[in-house]
Structures are given as structure tokens and as C-alpha cells.
C-alpha positions, 0 to 999 in steps of 0.5 A: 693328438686330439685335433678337436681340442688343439682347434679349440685352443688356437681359434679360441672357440668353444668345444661344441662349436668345433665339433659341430663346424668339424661335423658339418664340413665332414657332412660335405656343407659348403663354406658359404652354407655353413656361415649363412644357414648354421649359426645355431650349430657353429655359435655364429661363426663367420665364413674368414674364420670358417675357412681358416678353421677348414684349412687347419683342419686338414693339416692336422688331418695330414699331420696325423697321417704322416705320423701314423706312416712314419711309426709304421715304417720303424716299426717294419724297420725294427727302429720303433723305440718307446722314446721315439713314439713319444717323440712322434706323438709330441710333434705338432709339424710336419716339420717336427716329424721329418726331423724325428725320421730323418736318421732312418729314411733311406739315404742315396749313397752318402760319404757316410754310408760309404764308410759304413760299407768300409765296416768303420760304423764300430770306429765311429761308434768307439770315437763317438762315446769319446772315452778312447785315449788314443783314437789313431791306436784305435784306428789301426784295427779297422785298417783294410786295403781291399775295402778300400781303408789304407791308412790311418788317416782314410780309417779316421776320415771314414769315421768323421763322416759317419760321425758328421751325418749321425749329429746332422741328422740329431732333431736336436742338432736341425732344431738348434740351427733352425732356431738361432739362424731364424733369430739372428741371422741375416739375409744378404743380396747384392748384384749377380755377375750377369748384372755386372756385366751387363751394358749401361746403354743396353736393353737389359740395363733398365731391367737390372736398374729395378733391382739396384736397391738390392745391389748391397741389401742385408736386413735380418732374417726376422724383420725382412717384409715379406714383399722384399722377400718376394722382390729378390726371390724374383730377381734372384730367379731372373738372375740379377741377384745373389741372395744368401743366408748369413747364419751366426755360425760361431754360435750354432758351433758352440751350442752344438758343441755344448750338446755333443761334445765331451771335453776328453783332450783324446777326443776332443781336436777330431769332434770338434773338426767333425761338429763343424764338417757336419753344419758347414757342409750338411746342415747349414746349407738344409737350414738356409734352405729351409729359412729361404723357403719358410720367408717365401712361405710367409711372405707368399701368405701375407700377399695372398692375403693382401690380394684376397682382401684387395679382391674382395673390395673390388668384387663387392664395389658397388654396381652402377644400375640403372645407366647405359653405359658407352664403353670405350676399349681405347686403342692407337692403330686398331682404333677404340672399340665401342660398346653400349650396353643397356641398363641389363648389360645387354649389347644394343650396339659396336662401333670403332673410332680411331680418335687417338691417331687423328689430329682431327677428332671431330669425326670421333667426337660426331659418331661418340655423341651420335651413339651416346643421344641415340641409346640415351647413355649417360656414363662413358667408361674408358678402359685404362689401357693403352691409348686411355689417356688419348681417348680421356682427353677427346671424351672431355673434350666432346663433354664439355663442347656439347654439354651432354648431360654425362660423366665419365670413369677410368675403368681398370681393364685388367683381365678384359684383354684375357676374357676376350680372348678366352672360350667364354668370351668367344661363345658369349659374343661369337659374332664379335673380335676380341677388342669388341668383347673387351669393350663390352666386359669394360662397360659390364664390368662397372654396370656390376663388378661381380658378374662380370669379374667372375668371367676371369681368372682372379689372378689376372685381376691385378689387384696382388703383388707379385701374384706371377711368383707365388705358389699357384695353387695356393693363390687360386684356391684362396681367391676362388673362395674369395670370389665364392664369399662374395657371390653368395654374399650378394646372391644371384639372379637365377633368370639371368645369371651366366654359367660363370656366376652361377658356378660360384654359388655354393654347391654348383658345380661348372657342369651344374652351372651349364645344366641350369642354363640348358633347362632356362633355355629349353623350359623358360625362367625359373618361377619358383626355387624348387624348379632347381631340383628338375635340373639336371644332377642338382640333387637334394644336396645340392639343392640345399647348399645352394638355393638361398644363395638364388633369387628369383624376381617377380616369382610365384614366391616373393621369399624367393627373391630373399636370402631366407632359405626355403627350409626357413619358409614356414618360420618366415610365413609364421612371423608375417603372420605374426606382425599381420603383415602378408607374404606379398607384402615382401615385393614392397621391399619395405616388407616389415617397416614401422614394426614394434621392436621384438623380443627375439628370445620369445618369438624364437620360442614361439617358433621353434627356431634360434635366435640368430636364425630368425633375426637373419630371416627378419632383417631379411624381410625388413629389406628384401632383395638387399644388396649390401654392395648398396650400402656402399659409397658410390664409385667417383665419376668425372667430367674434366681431365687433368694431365700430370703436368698440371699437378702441382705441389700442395694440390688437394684431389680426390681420388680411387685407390686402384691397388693396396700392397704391402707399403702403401697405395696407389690411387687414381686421381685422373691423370692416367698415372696412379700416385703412391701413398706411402704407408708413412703418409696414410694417417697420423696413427701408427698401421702396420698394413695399409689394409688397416686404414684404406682398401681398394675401390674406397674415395679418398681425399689426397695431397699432392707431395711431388711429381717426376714427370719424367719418371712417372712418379707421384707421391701423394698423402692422405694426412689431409683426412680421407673423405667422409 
């Protein structure tokens, strides 16, 4: 296989721009360098496709292995025949190649090879040919006691299983299943023996009742959504379904017998109960497992999906400069934990206030406004936790009793609890318990989503659907990369950038990341970005794929706070130059303002550089220091409370969506209690993912549909219009 060519055809790129993206990720760039730093090279690729291209990549790398391994053993097995090679050779899944060497990879013993050792493979091959006029004459040779074939009847059981296993283990036979159970076939759920059983009044009843819409579900193999394949694999696992795979049996048995069966009248009773021994009992159970898997797989790959992209949005909201922020961890026995932080994040004081157990919030409210006049805080963040709705209603309260000149917001608190709970968390705040460091990530967390997200796992975000049930490794590898995208979208202050954040710029490794701490910390702030090749075992590699991505305020440099890289400088000095404007005209932030528009053509010849290049390295000096998190709608901030008994039909509120899933999104509107909007009731026009028209983070306008209060549901819509 000509894997260059094959990438060509399915991303539908140039030639050149594969070989030279296949040369570069071979040459050890990272994803991020590639996308940012080599244009010219890869004709401007983005980082997504780059990513999706480095995947395949390796795939077709690991199909042509298999391949070349599989013809190795034929042909140390003497099978290799001409026919096969061309087979192997025209495979283009791994699948395909399983298939192909499934009739030589050695077996554990089988009812077959049971046969086989019983010497009935010749009468297996004579009934196979299907010419014999009488198969229980033939049969009558290959009687043997000693080996076991007493009869007739044993000596022809022997030869239907050799004769089961030789069509089960036909490519052809595997393929035609697959196909037509994939096409037509059904997949069915309904309740388990241990739901039946179960108690109404018992604990686990409420558990079951999650899973009684799947109690009598059926729904075709090619249009079931991949989130309820994800639903029932969960409740089959914690056993309150049974899931099967309704294949068109009837079907498959005539195509089989279309392809394997002569119409010899001798032959044809004992073919026929052999075709059907072989699909009842060896392929179909393969091929429903093969279905149950291939639907995980693709609905595990749409929620990833879903997840990354929902991830993305919440990393990449826009940071809230410039306000010290009380935080609030709320909480009912162990009290709310307080934190504020400065401007820069930094702790400036803690505190614990139990307003939420107390009928009396007057001492609460007296120790809040005292810490919010002390330190000048202007923005109360509450986490969305436990006893959040309590500690929202006292905070209202304290507003709108003092006229404090502050707002506050609900901040989604997922993963808080399991930073501060982590060895990070406790070697950043050591001289703090975890409910306090939950405070501060709380408080941080809306200063700048990304450096504090960083800290946690992405998986413990909660911004994914049935994250907990998906392949692991898959899941984090995609969302580290999406966390990677992000960070060096942004770029990273070097002086202040923890060992977390630090460690997500491309070509900096954890052990990297801490070795740039240590020199920050023995030798003082970086002054330029070549100081970066003094740290320890950050090499001219490593340097290279990552320098751009660092910035340095206030350093001997001003391109060192820019994204354009240093191999770039020159270039960037010439064209300052150029438009007679000073390299420390860049701390103005309005370096290049008022320019004349440009001819990109010319002056990328005239400073030997590529166009996309140098129109990246202008942008960057029109804006310096951009971060393109700005440009962004600002987050929602309040000051009153509503409850959900307040909400009533028709009612139009603004709100944030908090979470986007394969069938609608949810959206906080203030209540303590996220809405759904159904995907129905996202636009007039027709979507086939929500993704398509909102995502996580996003202001939107909504109505109010209905309310159960007692059942915590709100179904809300946005056919009113999103806000502009």
C-alpha cells in the first residue's frame, strides 16, 4: 500500500503537503509547531486535521505491519499462496487481515480438530466437493473404533464440524454476515432478571428506573445514536439489561448457501445442516460481537468527540482580568470555605463561614462584606456544588442589602474537589486543607480557565457524556491534545506559568516543565527566550517546538511576548523596518496601526520568507500579546437569585450552556438547576448535533417550556433566538 497516496485521497490534500506533514511528524515536530511554524511546508493545514492525519497515519503504519507479519508466518507455514498475497495485499483493515489468516492461526482445540485428529478431514473434503452419491456409503470407510468413530452417524458429525469451521473461517462467509447483520439487523434491550426481581420500594429500584426506557427497546443496528449505545452498554454492565443482536438469519443462510452449496440432492440435506451449525454456533455469536463492539466504537468516537470539542469551548473561555475574586467552596456541616485572590491569583486571604446551617446569616453576611471592602473584591464566584444554591441566596441577600458594588457567578466546580485533593494541590498550598485549595481553583479557575484547568484531569472536567464508560486511553490521549491545542493557542507566560501549564506547551516534558521552575527559582525571571536553552535537558529541539509558544512581558526583547518565533526575528525586525516603525514600538500593543494595506506577494519577496508566514508575523505585530480568548463574548455575571419555584411557563432568561451532548444542551439560568434544550428546540433549522449551533460557555437566550419541580426537570428553548 502506498500510504502517502492513500492519505492524499482520504483528506483530500496535495501530494507534497502529505509527504512534507509525514516528513515533519517523523522528524519529531510536535502537532502544535507543525500547525503554527510550518505553513509553507504543509499548504496551511490546521492542527484538527493534523492531528486526525497523524492518527491515520499510524494506523496504516500498524496495518502494513500486520501485514507484512501475517505473510511471514504463511509462508514459515508453507500456506503462502499467490492468491492469498494478492488478498493481503488488497486488505485496507486490519479487520480484512484478521479475516484472510483466520483459516491458518492456530486454533485451541475445536470440535473440528477434534475431527481432524479422528483422520475425518478426507471425508470432510469428499462431502465438501459435494459430488458423492451416497455420503453414508462414504462414510462407512472412515469407521474406527480405537480412534474413537464408532458409527456412521459419529464419522459424519465429525465431517460437519470439520466442514462448520472451514465455511465459518471463509473471509467471504465473515464479510457476508458482517454486511447484512450491519445493514439489517436489529439491536434489542429489555429488563434483566436482577431488575425484575428487584423491590419497588427498594434502594436499588430508583437505580433500575434510569434504564426503563430500554426495558422493551429495539431500534436498527444503522441508525441507533451512539449515546444510547453508550446507555445500555452501561446498563447492561451494571446489570439491569440484556442486550441482543437480531440478525436477518433467514438472509445470511440463503446468501451462504447461494455461495457454498451445490444443489446435489446426495449432498445437499447434510450441507444445508452444516451451513447453519456453522453461522448459528460459530459465526453469528463472532459477528454480534464484532456489531457490539464496532457500535461502541463509533459511539465511543462521537462522544469523544463531543467531549473534546466541549472541553475545548471551556478552556478557551474568556479569562476575567483585572478582578479579585472572593471564592466561595459552599458547603453545610464543614461550613463554605473562602478564598480571595488578587488580580494575579495570588491567595491574599481564607476563611470559613457556615451561612448555610444557621438561621441567622447575619454574622456570615458581616465576615463576607468585611473581606470583600478589605481587599477591594468586586466578583463573588460560588461553586456549584453542594449547598451552592444556600450560599447563592445569602450572597444575593448581602448585595442587595448593602449595595456592594459587586456581581457574582456560579462556577462549575467539577474537578475542584480532585485537585485539591491531589499532590499538586497539596505542594502548591500545603499550609491549606483541601476544601480551602478548592476555594482557591474555584476563584482562579474564572480569573483564567486554562491555567487552572490544566491542573486536573480532563476527564474529571465534566463537560463528556458517559466519560467513565469509554476506552480510557483513547479518551485521554484526545483530550490531552485538546488541552495541548489550547495552551499553545494562547501561549504561556514564562515568569508565571506553573509546572502544569508549562507542561502542555509543545516540546516540554513534565520533568522539563519542573526543570524551568528550578532555574525561575535559583536564577529569577526569564529576560529573554534564549535563556530557555540554560535549563536543564531543554535542548535545541526542544527549544525550537516550543519557544513561540512562551512569552515574556516586560523582557530585553518585546518579540518575546509575541507568538512570532525567534527563527522569525529577523524577518519581523526587517518588515518594522520597513513600515519605519521600531522593534519597541511592539510594547504599545498598537505596534503596526494605521499601516498602508500591503502587498504580501512583494514583501515576501523581498524578505525571503512565505507568505503565510509573514502574514502571521504581521497580525502578530498589528496585535501583540493578543489573546484570542478576548475576542470572545464575556462570561454572564448576576446579582439577584431566582428559585425554580419562581420559573414559570413562557418565561424568557438568559442563560450559559454548562454542557453540550448528543441530544440537546444544558443551560444554567440561575436556578441551581441546569434546563435541557432539547436538540428539537435549539433552531428552526434542521442539526444533526447540537455542536452545530451552540457550545459550552456560549450566552444564550431561552424560554421556559416546563417545570417539575419535584423531579428537577427544566425544558427550556431557544427557537426565541440566541443572544447576539
Amino acid at each position: 500500500m502506498d500510504i502517502i497516496t492513500k492519505l492524499t485521497q482520504e483528506f483530500a490534500l496535495a501530494r507534497w503537503q502529505v509527504e512534507n506533514t509525514v516528513e515533519l511528524i517523523d522528524a519529531d515536530n510536535t502537532i502544535p509547531f507543525i500547525a503554527r511554524y510550518r505553513k509553507e511546508q504543509t499548504g496551511e493545514i490546521d492542527d484538527q486535521k493534523l492531528r486526525e492525519l497523524s492518527e491515520r497515519l499510524e494506523y496504516l503504519r500498524n496495518l502494513e505491519d500486520r501485514k507484512k507479519t501475517v505473510i511471514e508466518t504463511l509462508t514459515e507455514q508453507g500456506n503462502l499462496t499467490d492468491e492469498l498475497t494478492t488478498a493481503i495485499a488488497a486488505a485496507t483493515t486490519l479487520t480484512e487481515v484478521e479475516d484472510i489468516y483466520r483459516p491458518f492461526r492456530p486454533k485451541r482445540r475445536t470440535r473440528a480438530t477434534i475431527a481432524m485428529e479422528k483422520g475425518l478431514t478426507p471425508l470432510a473434503d469428499l462431502i465438501w466437493e459435494q459430488a458423492l452419491t451416497d455420503i453414508k456409503t462414504a462414510a462407512l470407510a472412515y469407521i474406527d473404533a480405537e480412534k474413537g468413530v464408532e458409527t456412521v452417524e459419529d464419522a459424519l458429525a465429525g465431517a460437519s464440524d470439520i466442514i462448520a469451521e472451514k465455511i465459518s473461517d471463509d473471509p467471504t462467509c465473515r464479510t457476508l454476515a458482517r454486511d447484512l447483520t450491519q445493514k439489517e439487523g436489529i439491536i434489542t434491550s429489555v429488563a434483566s432478571k436482577k431488575t425484575l426481581e428487584i423491590n419497588e420500594d427498594s434502594e436499588t429500584s430508583a437505580k433500575a428506573a434510569i434504564y426503563e426506557m430500554y426495558h422493551d427497546f429495539s431500534e436498527p443496528i444503522k441508525k441507533i445514536a451512539g449515546h444510547r449505545v453508550l446507555a445500555i452498554n452501561r446498563g447492561e454492565n451494571e446489570g439491569w439489561l440484556k442486550i441482543d443482536v437480531d440478525a436477518p438469519e433467514d438472509k445470511i443462510l440463503a446468501d451462504l448457501a447461494k455461495l457454498f452449496i451445490k444443489q446435489n440432492p446426495a449432498t445437499l440435506e447434510f450441507m444445508n445442516a452444516a451451513l447453519t451449525d456453522s453461522y448459528k454456533r460459530l459465526t453469528a455469536p463472532a459477528v454480534e460481537r464484532e456489531m457490539r463492539n464496532l457500535l461502541t466504537e463509533n459511539a465511543e468516537e462521537g462522544a469523544i468527540k463531543v467531549f473534546a470539542e466541549n472541553l475545548k469551548q471551556l478552556l478557551m473561555q474568556p479569562p476575567v482580568k483585572d478582578r479579585v475574586v472572593l471564592a466561595i467552596d459552599p458547603g453545610f456541616r464543614t461550613g463554605c470555605k473562602l478564598a480571595v485572590v488578587n488580580e494575579t491569583g495570588k491567595v491574599l486571604e481564607t476563611g470559613v463561614v457556615y451561612m448555610t446551617t444557621n438561621k441567622d446569616t447575619t454574622p456570615s453576611k458581616k465576615i463576607l462584606k468585611e473581606m470583600i471592602d478589605r481587599h477591594k473584591a468586586d466578583l463573588i464566584a460560588i461553586g456549584n456544588g453542594t449547598a451552592s444554591r444556600e450560599s447563592e441566596l445569602v450572597v444575593a441577600e448581602l448585595l442587595k442589602e448593602t449595595g456592594i458594588n459587586a456581581q457574582y457567578i456560579i462556577v462549575n466546580e467539577a474537578g475542584a474537589s480532585v485537585y485539591s485533593a491531589s499532590k499538586l494541590g497539596a505542594e502548591e498550598f500545603p499550609e491549606f486543607d483541601v476544601a480551602l485549595r478548592s476555594a482557591v481553583s474555584i476563584g482562579r479557575r474564572l480569573q483564567d480557565p486554562l491555567a487552572e484547568l490544566v491542573k486536573i484531569d480532563p476527564r474529571s472536567i465534566g463537560v463528556g457524556q458517559y466519560q467513565h464508560d469509554m476506552n480510557q486511553k483513547r479518551l485521554s490521549g484526545t483530550l490531552s491534545g485538546v488541552v495541548e491545542a489550547c495552551v499553545n493557542a494562547v501561549g504561556v507566560d514564562l515568569n508565571t506559568a506553573s509546572p502544569s501549564l508549562l507542561s502542555y506547551v509543545a516540546g516540554i516534558s513534565p520533568g522539563i516543565a519542573k526543570n524551568i521552575l528550578a532555574y525561575r527559582e535559583e536564577n529569577g525571571k526569564f529576560e529573554s527566550r534564549k535563556q530557555l536553552l540554560k535549563v536543564s535537558k531543554l535542548g535545541p529541539k526542544a527549544f525550537e517546538q516550543c519557544a513561540g509558544f512562551m512569552r515574556i512581558p516586560g523582557g530585553k526583547n518585546p518579540l518575546d511576548n509575541t507568538s512570532v518565533h525567534p527563527e522569525s526575528y529577523t524577518i519581523a525586525e526587517a518588515y518594522l523596518k520597513i513600515a519605519d516603525k521600531p522593534v519597541q514600538a511592539i510594547k504599545s500593543l498598537k505596534a503596526l496601526s494605521g499601516t498602508p494595506q500591503r502587498d504580501y506577494e512583494t514583501m515576501a519577496k523581498t524578505l525571503a520568507v512565505g507568505i503565510p508566514t509573514l502574514k502571521d508575523i504581521i497580525a502578530e505585530l498589528e496585535k501583540p500579546g493578543r489573546d484570542p480568548r478576548d475576542e470572545l463574548p464575556p462570561v454572564l455575571l448576576r446579582s439577584d437569585v431566582l428559585e425554580m419555584e419562581d420559573l414559570q411557563e413562557g418565561m424568557i432568561l438568559t442563560g450559559t450552556v454548562r454542557n453540550v451532548i448528543d441530544f440537546g444542551a444544558f443551560v444554567d439560568i440561575g436556578v441551581h438547576q441546569d434546563g435541557l434544550v432539547h436538540i428539537s428546540q435549539i433552531g428552526d433549522k434542521f442539526i444533526k448535533h447540537p455542536l452545530e449551533a451552540v457550545q459550552v460557555g456560549e450566552v444564550v437566550k431561552v424560554k421556559v417550556m416546563s417545570v417539575d419541580v419535584k423531579k428537577k426537570r427544566i425544558a427550556l428553548s431557544m427557537k426565541i433566538g440566541k443572544q447576539s
